[in-house]
PDB file of N, CA, C and O in Angstrom:
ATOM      1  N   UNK A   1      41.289 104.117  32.454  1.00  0.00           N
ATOM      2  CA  UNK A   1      41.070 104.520  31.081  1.00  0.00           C
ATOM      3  C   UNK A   1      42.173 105.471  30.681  1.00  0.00           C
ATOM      4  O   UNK A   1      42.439 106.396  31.449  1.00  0.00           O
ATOM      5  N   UNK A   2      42.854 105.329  29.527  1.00  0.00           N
ATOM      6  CA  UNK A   2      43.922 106.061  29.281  1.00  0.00           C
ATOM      7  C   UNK A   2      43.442 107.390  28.114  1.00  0.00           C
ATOM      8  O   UNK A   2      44.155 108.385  27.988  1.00  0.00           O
ATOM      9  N   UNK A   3      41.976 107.182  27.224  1.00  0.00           N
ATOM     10  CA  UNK A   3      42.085 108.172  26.893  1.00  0.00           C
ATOM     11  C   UNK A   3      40.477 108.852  27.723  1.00  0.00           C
ATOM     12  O   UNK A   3      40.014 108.416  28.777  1.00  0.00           O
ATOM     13  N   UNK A   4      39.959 109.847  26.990  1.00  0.00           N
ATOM     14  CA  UNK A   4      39.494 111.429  27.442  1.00  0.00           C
ATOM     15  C   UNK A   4      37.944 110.786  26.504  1.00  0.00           C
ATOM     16  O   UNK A   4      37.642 110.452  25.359  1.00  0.00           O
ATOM     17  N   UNK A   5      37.442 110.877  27.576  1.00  0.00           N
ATOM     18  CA  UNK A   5      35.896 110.706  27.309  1.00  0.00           C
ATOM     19  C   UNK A   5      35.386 111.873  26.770  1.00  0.00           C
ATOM     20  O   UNK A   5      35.481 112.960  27.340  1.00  0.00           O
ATOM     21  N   UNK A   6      34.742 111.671  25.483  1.00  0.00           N
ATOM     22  CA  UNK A   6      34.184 112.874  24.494  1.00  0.00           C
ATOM     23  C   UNK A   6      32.783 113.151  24.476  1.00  0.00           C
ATOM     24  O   UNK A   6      32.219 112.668  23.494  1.00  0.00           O
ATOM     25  N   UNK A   7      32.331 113.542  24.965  1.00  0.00           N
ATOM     26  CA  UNK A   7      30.744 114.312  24.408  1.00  0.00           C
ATOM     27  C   UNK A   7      30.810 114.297  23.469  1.00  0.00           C
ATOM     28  O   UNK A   7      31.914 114.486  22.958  1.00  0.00           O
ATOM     29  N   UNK A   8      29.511 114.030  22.556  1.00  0.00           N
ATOM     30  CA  UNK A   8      29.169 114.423  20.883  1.00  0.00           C
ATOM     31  C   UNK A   8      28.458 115.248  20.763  1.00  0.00           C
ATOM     32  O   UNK A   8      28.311 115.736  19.643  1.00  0.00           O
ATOM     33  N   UNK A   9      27.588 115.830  22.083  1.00  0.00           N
ATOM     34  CA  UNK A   9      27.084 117.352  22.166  1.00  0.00           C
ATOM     35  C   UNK A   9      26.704 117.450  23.616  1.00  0.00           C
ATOM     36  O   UNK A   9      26.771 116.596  24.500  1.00  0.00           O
ATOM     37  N   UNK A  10      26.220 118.899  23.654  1.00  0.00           N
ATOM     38  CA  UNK A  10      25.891 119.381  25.014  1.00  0.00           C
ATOM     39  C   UNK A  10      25.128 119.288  25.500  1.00  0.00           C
ATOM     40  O   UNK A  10      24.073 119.536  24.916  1.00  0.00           O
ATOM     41  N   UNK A  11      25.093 118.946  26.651  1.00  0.00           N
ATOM     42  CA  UNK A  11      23.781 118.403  27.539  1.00  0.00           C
ATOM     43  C   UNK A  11      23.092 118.968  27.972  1.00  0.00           C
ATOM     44  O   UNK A  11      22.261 118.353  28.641  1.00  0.00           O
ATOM     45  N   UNK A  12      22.925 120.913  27.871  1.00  0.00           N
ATOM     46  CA  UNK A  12      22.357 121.879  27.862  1.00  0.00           C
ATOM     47  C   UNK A  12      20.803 122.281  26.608  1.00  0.00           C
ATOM     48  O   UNK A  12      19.575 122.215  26.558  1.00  0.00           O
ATOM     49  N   UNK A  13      22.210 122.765  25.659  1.00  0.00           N
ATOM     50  CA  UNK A  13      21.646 122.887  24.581  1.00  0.00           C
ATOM     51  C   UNK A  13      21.637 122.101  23.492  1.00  0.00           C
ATOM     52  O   UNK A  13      21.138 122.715  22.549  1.00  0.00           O
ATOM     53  N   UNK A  14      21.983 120.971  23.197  1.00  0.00           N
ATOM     54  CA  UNK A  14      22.306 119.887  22.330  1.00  0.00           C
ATOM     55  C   UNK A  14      23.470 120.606  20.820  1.00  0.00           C
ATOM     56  O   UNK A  14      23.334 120.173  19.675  1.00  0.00           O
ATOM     57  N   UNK A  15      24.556 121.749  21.197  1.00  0.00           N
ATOM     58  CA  UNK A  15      24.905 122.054  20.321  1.00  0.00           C
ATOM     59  C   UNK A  15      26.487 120.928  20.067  1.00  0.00           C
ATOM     60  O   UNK A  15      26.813 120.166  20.977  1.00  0.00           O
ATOM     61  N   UNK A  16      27.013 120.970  19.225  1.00  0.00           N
ATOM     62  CA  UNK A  16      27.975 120.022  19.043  1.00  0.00           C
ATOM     63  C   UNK A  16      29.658 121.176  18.957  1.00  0.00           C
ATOM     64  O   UNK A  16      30.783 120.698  18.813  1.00  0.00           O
ATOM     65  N   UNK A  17      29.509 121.915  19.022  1.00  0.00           N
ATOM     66  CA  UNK A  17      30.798 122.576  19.170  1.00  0.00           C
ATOM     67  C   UNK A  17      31.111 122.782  20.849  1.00  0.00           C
ATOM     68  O   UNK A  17      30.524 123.571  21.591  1.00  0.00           O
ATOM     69  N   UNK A  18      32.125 121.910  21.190  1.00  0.00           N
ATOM     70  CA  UNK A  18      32.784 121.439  22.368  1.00  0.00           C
ATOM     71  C   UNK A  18      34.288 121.686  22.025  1.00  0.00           C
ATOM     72  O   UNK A  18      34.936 121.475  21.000  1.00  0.00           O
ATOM     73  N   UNK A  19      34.668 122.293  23.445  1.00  0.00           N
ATOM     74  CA  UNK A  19      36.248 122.237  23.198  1.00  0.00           C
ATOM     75  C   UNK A  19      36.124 121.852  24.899  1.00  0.00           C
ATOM     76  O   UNK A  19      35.200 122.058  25.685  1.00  0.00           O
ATOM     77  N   UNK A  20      37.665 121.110  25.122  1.00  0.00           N
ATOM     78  CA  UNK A  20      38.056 120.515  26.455  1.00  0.00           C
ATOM     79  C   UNK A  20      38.429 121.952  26.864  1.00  0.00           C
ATOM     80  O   UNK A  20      38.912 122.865  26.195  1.00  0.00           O
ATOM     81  N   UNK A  21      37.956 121.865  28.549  1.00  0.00           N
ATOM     82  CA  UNK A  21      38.149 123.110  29.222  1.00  0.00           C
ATOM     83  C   UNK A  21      39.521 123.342  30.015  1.00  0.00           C
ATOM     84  O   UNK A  21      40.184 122.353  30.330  1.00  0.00           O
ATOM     85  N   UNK A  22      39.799 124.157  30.222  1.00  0.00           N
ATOM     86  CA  UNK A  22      41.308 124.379  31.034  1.00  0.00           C
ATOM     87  C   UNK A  22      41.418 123.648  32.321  1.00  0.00           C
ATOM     88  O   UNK A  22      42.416 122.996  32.630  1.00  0.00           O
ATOM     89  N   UNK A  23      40.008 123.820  33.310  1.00  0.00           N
ATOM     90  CA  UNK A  23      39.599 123.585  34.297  1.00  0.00           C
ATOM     91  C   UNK A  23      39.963 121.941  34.631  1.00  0.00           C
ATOM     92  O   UNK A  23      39.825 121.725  35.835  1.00  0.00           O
ATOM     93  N   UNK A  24      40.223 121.211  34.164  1.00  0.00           N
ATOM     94  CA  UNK A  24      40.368 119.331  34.633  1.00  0.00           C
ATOM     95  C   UNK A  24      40.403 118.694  33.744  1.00  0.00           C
ATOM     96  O   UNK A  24      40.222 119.043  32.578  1.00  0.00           O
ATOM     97  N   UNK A  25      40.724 117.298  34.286  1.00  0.00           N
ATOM     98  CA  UNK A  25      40.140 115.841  33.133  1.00  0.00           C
ATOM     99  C   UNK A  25      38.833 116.180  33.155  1.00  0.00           C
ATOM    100  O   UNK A  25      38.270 116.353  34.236  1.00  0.00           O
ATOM    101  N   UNK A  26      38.188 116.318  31.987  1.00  0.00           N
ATOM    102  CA  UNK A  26      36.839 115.878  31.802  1.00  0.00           C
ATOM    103  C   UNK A  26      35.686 117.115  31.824  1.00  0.00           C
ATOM    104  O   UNK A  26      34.461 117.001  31.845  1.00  0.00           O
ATOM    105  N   UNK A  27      36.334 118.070  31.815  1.00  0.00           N
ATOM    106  CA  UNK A  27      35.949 119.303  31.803  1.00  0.00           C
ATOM    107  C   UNK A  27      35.663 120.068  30.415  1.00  0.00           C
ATOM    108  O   UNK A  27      36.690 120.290  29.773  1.00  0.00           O
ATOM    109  N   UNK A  28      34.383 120.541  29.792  1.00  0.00           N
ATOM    110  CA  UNK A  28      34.295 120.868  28.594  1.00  0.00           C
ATOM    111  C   UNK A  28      33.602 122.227  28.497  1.00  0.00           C
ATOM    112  O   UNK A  28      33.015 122.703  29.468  1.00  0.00           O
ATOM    113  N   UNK A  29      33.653 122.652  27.692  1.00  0.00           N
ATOM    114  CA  UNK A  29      32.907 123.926  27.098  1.00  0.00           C
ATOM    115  C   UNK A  29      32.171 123.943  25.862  1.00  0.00           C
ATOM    116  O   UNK A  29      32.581 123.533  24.776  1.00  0.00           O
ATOM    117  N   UNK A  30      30.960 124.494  26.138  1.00  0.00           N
ATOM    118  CA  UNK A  30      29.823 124.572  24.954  1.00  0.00           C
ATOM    119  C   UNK A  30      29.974 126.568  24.562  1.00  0.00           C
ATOM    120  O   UNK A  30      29.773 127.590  25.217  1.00  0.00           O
ATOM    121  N   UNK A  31      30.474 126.226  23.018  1.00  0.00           N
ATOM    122  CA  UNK A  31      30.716 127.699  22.348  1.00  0.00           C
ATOM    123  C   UNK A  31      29.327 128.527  22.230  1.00  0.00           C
ATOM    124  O   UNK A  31      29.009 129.717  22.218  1.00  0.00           O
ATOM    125  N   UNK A  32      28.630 127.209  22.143  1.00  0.00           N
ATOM    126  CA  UNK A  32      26.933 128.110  21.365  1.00  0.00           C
ATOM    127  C   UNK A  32      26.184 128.561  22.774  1.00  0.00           C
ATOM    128  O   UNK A  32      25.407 129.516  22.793  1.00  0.00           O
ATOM    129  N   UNK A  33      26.479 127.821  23.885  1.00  0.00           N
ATOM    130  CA  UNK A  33      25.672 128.675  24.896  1.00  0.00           C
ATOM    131  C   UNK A  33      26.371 128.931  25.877  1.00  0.00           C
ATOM    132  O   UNK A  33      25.832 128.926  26.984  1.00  0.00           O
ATOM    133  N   UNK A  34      27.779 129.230  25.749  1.00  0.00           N
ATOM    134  CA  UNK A  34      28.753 129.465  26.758  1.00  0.00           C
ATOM    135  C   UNK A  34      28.694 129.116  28.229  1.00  0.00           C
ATOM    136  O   UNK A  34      28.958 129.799  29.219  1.00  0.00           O
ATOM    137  N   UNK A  35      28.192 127.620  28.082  1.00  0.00           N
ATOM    138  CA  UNK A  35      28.108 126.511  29.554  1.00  0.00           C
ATOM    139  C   UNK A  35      29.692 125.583  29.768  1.00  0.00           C
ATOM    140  O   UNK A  35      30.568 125.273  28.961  1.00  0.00           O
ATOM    141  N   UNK A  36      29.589 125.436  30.696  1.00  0.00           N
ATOM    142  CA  UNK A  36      30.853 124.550  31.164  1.00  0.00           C
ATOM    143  C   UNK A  36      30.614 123.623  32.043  1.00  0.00           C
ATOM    144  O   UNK A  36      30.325 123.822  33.223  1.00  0.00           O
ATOM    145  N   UNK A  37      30.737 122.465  31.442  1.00  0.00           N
ATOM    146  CA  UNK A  37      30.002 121.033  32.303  1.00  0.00           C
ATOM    147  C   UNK A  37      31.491 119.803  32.430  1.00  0.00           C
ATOM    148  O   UNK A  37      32.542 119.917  31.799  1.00  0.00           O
ATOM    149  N   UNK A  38      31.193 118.847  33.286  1.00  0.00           N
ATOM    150  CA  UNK A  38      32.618 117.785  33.428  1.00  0.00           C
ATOM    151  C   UNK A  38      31.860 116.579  33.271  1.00  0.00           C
ATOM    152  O   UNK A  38      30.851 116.432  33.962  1.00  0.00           O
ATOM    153  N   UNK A  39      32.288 115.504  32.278  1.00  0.00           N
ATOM    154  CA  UNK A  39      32.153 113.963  32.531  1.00  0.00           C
ATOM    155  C   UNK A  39      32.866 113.257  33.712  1.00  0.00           C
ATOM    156  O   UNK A  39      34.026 113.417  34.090  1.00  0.00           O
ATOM    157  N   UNK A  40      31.994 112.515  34.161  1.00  0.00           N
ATOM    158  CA  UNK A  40      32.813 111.949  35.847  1.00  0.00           C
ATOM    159  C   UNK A  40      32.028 110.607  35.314  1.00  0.00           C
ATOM    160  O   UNK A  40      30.827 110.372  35.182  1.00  0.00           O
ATOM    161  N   UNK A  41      33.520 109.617  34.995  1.00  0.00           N
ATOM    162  CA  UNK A  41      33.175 108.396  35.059  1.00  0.00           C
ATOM    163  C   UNK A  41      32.752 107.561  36.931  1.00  0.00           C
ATOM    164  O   UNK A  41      33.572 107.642  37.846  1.00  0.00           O
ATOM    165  N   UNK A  42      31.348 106.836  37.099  1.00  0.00           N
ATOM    166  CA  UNK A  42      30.692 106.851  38.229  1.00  0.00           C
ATOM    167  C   UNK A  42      31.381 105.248  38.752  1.00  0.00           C
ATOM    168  O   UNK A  42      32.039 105.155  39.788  1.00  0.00           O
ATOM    169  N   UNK A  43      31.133 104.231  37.970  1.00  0.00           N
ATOM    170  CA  UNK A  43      31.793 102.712  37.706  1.00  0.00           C
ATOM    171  C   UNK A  43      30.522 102.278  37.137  1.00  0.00           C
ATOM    172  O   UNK A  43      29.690 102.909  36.484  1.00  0.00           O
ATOM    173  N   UNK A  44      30.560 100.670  37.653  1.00  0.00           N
ATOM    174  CA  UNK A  44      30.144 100.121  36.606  1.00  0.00           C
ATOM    175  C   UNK A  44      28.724  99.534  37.675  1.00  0.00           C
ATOM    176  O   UNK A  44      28.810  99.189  38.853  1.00  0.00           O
ATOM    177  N   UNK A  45      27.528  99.569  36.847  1.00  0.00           N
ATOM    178  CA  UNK A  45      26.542  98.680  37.836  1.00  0.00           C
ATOM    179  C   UNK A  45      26.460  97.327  38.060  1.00  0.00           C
ATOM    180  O   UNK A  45      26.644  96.476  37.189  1.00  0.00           O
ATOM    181  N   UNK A  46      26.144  97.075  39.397  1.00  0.00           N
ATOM    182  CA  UNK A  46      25.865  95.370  39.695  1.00  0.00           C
ATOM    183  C   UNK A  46      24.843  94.762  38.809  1.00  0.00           C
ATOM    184  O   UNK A  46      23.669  95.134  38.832  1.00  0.00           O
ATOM    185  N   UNK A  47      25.210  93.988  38.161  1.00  0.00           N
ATOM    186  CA  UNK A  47      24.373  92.552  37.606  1.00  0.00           C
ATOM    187  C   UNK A  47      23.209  92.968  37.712  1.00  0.00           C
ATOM    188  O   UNK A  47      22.734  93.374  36.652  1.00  0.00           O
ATOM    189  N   UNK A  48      22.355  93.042  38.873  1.00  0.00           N
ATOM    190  CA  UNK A  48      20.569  93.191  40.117  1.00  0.00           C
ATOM    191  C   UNK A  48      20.442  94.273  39.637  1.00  0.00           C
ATOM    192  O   UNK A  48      19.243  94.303  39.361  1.00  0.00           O
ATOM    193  N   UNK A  49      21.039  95.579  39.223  1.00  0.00           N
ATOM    194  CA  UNK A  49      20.106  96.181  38.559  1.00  0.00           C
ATOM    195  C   UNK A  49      20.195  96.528  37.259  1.00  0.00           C
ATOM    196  O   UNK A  49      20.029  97.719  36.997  1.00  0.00           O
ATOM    197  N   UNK A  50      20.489  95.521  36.091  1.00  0.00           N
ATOM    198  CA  UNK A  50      20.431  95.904  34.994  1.00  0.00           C
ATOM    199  C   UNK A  50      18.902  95.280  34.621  1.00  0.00           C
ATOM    200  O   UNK A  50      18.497  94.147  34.879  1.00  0.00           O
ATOM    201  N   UNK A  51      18.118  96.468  33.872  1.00  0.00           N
ATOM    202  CA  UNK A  51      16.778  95.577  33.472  1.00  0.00           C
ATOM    203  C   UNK A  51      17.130  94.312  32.746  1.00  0.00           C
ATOM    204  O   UNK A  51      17.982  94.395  31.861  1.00  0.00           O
ATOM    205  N   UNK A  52      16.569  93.130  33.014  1.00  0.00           N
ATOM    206  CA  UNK A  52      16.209  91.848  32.669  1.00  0.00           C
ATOM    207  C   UNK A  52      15.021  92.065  31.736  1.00  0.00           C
ATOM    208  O   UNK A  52      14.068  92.826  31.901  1.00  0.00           O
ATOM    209  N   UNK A  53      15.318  91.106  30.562  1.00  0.00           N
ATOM    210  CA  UNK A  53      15.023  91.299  28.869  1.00  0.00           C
ATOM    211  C   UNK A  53      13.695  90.410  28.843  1.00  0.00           C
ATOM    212  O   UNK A  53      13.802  89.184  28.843  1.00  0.00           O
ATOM    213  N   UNK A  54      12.512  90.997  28.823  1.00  0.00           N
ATOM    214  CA  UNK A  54      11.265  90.155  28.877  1.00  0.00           C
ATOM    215  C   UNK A  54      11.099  89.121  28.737  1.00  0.00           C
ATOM    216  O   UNK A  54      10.904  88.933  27.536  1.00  0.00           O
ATOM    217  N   UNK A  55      11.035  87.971  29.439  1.00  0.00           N
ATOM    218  CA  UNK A  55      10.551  86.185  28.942  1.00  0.00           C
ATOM    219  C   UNK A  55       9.589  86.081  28.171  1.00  0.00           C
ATOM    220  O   UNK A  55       9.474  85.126  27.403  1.00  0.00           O
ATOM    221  N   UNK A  56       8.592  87.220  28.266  1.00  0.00           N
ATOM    222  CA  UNK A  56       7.700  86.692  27.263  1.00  0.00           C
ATOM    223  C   UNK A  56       7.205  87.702  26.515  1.00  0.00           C
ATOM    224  O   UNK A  56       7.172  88.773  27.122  1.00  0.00           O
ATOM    225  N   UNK A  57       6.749  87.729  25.234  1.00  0.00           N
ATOM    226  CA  UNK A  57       6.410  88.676  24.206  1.00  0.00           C
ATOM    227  C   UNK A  57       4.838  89.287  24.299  1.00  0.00           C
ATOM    228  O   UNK A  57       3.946  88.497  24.609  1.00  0.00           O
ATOM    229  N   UNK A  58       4.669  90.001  24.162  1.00  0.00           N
ATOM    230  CA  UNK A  58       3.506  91.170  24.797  1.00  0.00           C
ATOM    231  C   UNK A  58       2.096  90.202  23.629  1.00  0.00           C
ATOM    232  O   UNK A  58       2.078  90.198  22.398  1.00  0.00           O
ATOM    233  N   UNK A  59       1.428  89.735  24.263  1.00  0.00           N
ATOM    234  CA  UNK A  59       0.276  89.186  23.182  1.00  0.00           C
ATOM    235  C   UNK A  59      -0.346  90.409  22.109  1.00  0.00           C
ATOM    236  O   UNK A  59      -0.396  91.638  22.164  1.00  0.00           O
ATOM    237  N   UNK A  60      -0.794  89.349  21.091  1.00  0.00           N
ATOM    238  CA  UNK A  60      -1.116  90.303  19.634  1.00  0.00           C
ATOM    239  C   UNK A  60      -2.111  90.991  20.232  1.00  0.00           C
ATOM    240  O   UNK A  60      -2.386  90.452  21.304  1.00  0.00           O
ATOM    241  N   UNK A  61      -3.087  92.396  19.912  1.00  0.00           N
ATOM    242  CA  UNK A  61      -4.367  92.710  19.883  1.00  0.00           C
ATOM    243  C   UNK A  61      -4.986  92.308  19.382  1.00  0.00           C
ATOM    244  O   UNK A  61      -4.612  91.798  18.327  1.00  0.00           O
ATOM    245  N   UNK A  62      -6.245  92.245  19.723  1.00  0.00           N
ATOM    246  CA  UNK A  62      -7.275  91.899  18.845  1.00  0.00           C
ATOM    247  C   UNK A  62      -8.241  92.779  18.198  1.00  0.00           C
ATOM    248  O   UNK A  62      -9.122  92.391  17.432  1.00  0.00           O
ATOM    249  N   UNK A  63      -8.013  94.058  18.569  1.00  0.00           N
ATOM    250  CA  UNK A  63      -8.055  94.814  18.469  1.00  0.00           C
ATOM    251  C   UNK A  63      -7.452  96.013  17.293  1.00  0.00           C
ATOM    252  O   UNK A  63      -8.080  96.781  16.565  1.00  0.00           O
ATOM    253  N   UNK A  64      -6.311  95.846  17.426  1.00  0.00           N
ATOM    254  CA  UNK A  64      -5.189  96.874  16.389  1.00  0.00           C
ATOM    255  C   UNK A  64      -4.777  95.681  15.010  1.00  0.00           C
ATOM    256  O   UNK A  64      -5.002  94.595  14.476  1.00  0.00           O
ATOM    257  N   UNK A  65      -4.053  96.866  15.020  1.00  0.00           N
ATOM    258  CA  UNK A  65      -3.109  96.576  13.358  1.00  0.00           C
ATOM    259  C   UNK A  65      -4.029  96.394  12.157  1.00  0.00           C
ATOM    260  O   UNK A  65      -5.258  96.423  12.214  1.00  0.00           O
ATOM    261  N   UNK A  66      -3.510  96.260  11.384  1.00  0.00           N
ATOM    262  CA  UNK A  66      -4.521  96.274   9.594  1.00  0.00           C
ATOM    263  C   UNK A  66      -4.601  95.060   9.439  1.00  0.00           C
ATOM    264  O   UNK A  66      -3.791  94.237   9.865  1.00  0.00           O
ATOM    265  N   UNK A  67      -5.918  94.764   8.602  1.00  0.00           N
ATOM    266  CA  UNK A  67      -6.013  93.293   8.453  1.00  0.00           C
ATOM    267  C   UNK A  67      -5.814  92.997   7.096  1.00  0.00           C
ATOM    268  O   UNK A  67      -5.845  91.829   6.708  1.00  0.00           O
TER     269      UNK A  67
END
């Protein structure tokens, strides 16, 4: 990957003012609660464990919804 993976907020406090930290690639700083956390790309998962998308659709109640 050639560019710099961005947070859109902090994984602390959910504040959105982030600046890249001195410290590495991937290294950031949160202004509002003065934390310092790093993104570490992990790879990519095998096929076997991505959840598989239901075959079949959950039956109506007979019970619920408005009539």
């Amino acid at each position: 990957m050639s560019e710099r993976a961005a947070p859109f907020y902090c994984p602390y406090c959910g504040d959105e003012d982030l600046r890249p930290s001195e410290e590495g690639h991937g290294a950031w700083e949160c202004r509002a609660c003065n934390r310092a956390f790093q993104l570490k790309f992990l790879g990519l998962l095998a096929e076997g464990f991505r959840a598989a998308p239901s075959q079949h659709s959950a039956p109506d109640s007979p019970h619920g919804g408005a009539s």
